[in-house]
Structures are given as structure tokens and as C-alpha cells.
C-alpha positions as CSV (number, residue, x, y, z in Angstrom):
1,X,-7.8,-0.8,22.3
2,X,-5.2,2.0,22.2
3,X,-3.5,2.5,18.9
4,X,0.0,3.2,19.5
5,X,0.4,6.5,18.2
6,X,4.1,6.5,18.0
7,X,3.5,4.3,15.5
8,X,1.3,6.4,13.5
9,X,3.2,9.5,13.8
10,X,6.4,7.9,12.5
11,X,3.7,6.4,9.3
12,X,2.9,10.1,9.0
13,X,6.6,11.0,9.0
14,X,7.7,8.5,7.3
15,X,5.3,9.5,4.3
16,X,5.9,13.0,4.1
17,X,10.3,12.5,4.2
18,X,9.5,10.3,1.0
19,X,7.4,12.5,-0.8
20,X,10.4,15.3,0.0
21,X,13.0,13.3,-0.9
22,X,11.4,12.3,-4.2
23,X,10.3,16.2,-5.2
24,X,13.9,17.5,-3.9
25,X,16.1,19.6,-6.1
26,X,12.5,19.8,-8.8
27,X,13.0,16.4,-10.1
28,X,10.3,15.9,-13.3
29,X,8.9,13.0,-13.8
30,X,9.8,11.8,-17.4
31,X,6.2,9.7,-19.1
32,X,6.7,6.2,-19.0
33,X,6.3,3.6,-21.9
34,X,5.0,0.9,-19.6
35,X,2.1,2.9,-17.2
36,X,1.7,-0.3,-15.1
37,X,4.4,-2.2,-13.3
38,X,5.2,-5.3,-10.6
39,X,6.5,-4.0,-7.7
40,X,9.0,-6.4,-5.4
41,X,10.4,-5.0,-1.8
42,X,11.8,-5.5,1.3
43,X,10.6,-4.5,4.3
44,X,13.2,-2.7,6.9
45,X,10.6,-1.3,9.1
46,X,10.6,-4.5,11.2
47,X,14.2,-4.9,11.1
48,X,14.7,-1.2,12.6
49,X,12.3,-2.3,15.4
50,X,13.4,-5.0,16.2
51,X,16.5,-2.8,17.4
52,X,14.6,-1.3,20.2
53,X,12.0,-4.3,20.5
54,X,11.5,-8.3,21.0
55,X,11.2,-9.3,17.9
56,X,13.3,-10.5,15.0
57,X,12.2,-11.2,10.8
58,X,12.0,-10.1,7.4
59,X,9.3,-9.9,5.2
60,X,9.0,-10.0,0.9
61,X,6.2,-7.8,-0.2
62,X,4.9,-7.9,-4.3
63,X,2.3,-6.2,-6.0
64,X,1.1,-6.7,-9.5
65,X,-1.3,-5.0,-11.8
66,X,-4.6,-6.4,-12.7
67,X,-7.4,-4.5,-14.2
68,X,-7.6,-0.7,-13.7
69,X,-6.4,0.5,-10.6
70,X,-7.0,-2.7,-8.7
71,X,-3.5,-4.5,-7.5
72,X,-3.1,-8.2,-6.7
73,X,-0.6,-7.7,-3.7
74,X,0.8,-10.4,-0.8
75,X,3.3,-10.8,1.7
76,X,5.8,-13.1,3.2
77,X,8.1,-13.5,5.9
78,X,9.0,-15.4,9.1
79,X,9.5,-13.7,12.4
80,X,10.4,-14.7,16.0
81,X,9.3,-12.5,19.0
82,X,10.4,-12.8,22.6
83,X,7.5,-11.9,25.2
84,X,6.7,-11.0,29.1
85,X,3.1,-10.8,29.4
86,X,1.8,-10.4,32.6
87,X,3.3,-13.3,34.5
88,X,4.0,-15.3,31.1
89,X,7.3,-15.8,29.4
90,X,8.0,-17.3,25.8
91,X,9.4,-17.8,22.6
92,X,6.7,-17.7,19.6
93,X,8.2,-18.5,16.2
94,X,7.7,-19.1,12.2
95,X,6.3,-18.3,9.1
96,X,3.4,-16.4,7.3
97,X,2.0,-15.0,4.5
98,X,-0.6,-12.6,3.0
99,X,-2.4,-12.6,-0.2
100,X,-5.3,-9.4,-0.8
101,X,-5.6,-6.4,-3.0
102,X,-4.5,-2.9,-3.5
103,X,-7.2,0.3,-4.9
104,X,-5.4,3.1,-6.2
105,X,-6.8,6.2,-4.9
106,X,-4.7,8.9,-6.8
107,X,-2.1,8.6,-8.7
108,X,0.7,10.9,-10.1
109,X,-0.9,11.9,-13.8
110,X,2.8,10.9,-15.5
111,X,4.1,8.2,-12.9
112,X,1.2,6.5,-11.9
113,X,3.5,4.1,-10.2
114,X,3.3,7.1,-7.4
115,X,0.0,6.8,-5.6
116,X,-1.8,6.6,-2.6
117,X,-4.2,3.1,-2.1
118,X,-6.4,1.2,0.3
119,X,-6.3,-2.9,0.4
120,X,-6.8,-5.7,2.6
121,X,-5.0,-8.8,3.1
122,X,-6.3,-12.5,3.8
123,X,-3.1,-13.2,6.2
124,X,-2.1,-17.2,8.3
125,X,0.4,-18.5,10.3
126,X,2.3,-21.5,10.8
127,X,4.5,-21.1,13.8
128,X,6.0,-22.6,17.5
129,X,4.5,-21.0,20.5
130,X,6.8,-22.1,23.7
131,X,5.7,-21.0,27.2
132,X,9.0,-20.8,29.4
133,X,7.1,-19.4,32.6
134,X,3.3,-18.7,34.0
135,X,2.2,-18.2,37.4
136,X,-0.1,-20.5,39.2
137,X,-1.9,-18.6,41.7
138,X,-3.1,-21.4,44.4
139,X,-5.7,-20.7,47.3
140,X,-4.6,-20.4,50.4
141,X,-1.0,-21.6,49.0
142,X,2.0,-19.7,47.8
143,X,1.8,-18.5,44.3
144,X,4.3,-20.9,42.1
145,X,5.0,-20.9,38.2
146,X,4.9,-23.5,35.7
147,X,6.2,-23.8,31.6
148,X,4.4,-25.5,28.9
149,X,6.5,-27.2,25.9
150,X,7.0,-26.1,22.7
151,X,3.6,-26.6,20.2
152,X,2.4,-26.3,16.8
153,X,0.5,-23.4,16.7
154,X,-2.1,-21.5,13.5
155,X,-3.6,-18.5,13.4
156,X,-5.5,-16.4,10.7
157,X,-6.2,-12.8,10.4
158,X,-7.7,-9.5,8.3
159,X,-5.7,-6.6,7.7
160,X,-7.1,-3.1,6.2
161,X,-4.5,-1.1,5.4
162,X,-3.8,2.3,4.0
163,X,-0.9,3.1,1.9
164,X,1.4,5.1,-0.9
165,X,4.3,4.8,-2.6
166,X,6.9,7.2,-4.0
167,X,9.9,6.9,-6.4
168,X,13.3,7.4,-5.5
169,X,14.7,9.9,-7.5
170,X,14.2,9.5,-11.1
171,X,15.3,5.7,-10.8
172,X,13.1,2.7,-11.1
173,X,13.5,2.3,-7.1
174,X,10.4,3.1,-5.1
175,X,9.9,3.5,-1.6
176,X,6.0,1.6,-0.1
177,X,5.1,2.4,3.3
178,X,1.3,1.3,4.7
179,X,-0.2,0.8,7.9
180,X,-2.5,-1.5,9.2
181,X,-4.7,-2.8,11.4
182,X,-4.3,-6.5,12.2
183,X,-8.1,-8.4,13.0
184,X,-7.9,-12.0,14.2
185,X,-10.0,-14.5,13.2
186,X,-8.8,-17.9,14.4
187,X,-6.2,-19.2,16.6
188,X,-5.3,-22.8,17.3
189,X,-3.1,-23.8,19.9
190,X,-1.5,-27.7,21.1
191,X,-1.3,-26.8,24.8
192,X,-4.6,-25.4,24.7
193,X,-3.4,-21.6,25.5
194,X,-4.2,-18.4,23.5
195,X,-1.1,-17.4,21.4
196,X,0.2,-14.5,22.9
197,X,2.2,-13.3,20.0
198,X,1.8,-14.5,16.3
199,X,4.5,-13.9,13.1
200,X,3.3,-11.3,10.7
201,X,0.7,-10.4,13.2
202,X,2.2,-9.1,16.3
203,X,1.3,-9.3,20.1
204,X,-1.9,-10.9,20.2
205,X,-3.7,-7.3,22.4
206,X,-7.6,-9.2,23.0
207,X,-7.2,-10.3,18.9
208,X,-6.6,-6.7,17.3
209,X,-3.3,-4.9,16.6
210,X,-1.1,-2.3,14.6
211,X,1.7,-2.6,12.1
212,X,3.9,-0.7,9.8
213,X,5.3,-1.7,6.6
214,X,8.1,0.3,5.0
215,X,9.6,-1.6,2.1
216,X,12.2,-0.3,-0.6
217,X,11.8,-2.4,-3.8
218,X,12.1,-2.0,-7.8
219,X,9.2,-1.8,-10.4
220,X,9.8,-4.2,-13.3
């Protein structure tokens, strides 16, 4: 597989123009009464994409405290994404979620809410997977294309990811940007046909793929 290092670059980029913005003009962290804290975001990564892409969603991330530096952490969303995949044309649509855990690596010594971590996620989805065009190549015949109907369509995945998040300013406003690899697991389709794109998981490349989370939410 070839990771799609445009992605990773704008990760990297995307990391560093946080931690700048949230040093700029020598902002001090003030020491915090509550150390720990439940993070809730919104992603806008997708949502910028999907201006130059095929796909359409939003996704609710949360992360919560549990014992030391370990996170209880999940996802949710639903997504549409448009496809042309050698010869085939479709619609794949729905929802998803993700439910795993965050390890702090390093924190910031007086906002520990700033850190870098590694997680996982146990990730499904429910979605629609309509084929609108596929080519039949016959023997000795011209080649002709056919559709398949709309079906009910599941699939399950791992995701390792890699992470850090920074506070915005001095408020309680944080930015949390990861990246991750996508693993499928299982897939289960009504027409019988691999799902060639998934929600929350992206274009199914042979079962592995990559994708970049950028939320902005508040820590209660």
C-alpha cells in the first residue's frame, strides 16, 4: 500500500501551526484545579476535504479520563462518499462509530490536558452500498455494464492512531488532531460485492487505509 503522504505532511503541519499558535505572543499556562478533563469535539478535517473530494459527513469525537494516563475515547459520525473505481460507480452511505483508548505519552507538566498519545479504536458500520455502473467484460462479445440495487451493507475495522492536543490560547478550547491507519476486519455485503467505500473508514484500498482527524472541542 502507498500511504498518501499529502496526508501526512498536512498531519505534520497541522501539529506544528497548533503548537505555534498556542505558545504565540509567550502565553503561560496558569496550574489547573481539575488536572484531568472530558474532552468533546468536532471534527472539520473531513468537512474541509470533502471540498476537494467525494465525500460528505461529520463526525463527534469524546475522550474521558480513566485511571492514570489511560483515556476511554470513541467516535461518531455518518458519511456519504461518491466513487469511480475502476469501471464501478456508486453511492455508499451511513453511520459509524468507534469506541478504544488513549495513552498519554507526555504531557505539559502544568496543563496536562496538552499532550501527545497513542490509542486504538474497535470501529463498525452500518451503511447503503448502491452500485450505479460495472463493466461486464464478455468473451468474444462487446464489453457491456450493469448496476446492482441499493443493499444493507456492515463492516468492522482497527484503527492505531497517533495523536496530540493543544490548547487554544489560555481558554478551555483545545485543538486534537491524530492520524490513523484504518485495518479491516470484516465486511458484509447483500449483493454479494466487496464494499468499495465504507463511512468512517474510507475507500476500501485491498482492506487498509489512512485518515486524519482534526477536531476543535472544549474540556469540561
Amino acid at each position: 500500500m502507498k500511504l498518501p503522504i499529502k496526508f501526512l505532511l498536512i498531519f505534520s503541519l497541522i501539529i506544528n501551526v497548533s503548537f505555534l499558535f498556542s505558545q504565540e505572543n509567550g502565553i503561560e499556562f496558569k496550574p489547573q484545579k481539575e488536572r484531568k478533563r472530558i474532552f468533546v469535539g468536532i471534527d472539520i478535517a473531513q468537512p474541509i476535504i470533502q471540498l476537494i473530494g467525494e465525500k460528505a459527513g461529520y463526525e463527534a469525537t469524546i475522550s474521558v479520563p480513566v485511571y492514570k494516563k489511560w483515556q476511554a475515547a470513541g467516535e461518531v459520525g455518518y458519511e456519504t462518499n461518491s466513487f469511480d473505481e475502476s469501471g464501478w460507480e456508486g453511492k455508499a452511505s451511513g453511520i459509524f462509530a468507534k469506541v478504544g483508548a488513549n495513552w498519554v505519552v507526555e504531557e505539559d507538566d502544568i496543563n496536562p490536558n496538552m499532550n501527545f498519545y497513542l490509542g486504538g479504536r474497535f470501529a463498525f458500520s452500518k451503511f447503503n452500498q448502491k452500485i450505479d455502473s460495472f463493466l461486464i467484460q464478455g468473451y468474444n462479445t462487446p464489453n457491456v455494464k450493469g448496476s446492482l440495487p441499493e443493499s444493507d451493507d456492515l463492516a468492522v475495522w482497527l484503527e492505531p492512531l497517533v495523536g496530540a492536543r493543544v490548547p487554544i490560547r489560555e481558554s478551555n478550547f483545545y485543538i486534537d488532531a491524530n492520524a490513523r491507519i484504518t485495518l479491516l476486519l470484516y465486511s458484509n455485503d447483500g449483493n454479494k460485492v466487496d464494499p468499495i467505500a465504507i463511512p468512517g473508514f474510507g475507500k476500501n484500498n485491498s482492506g487498509i487505509n489512512f485518515r486524519l482527524i482534526w477536531a476543535i472541542g472544549y474540556a469540561f
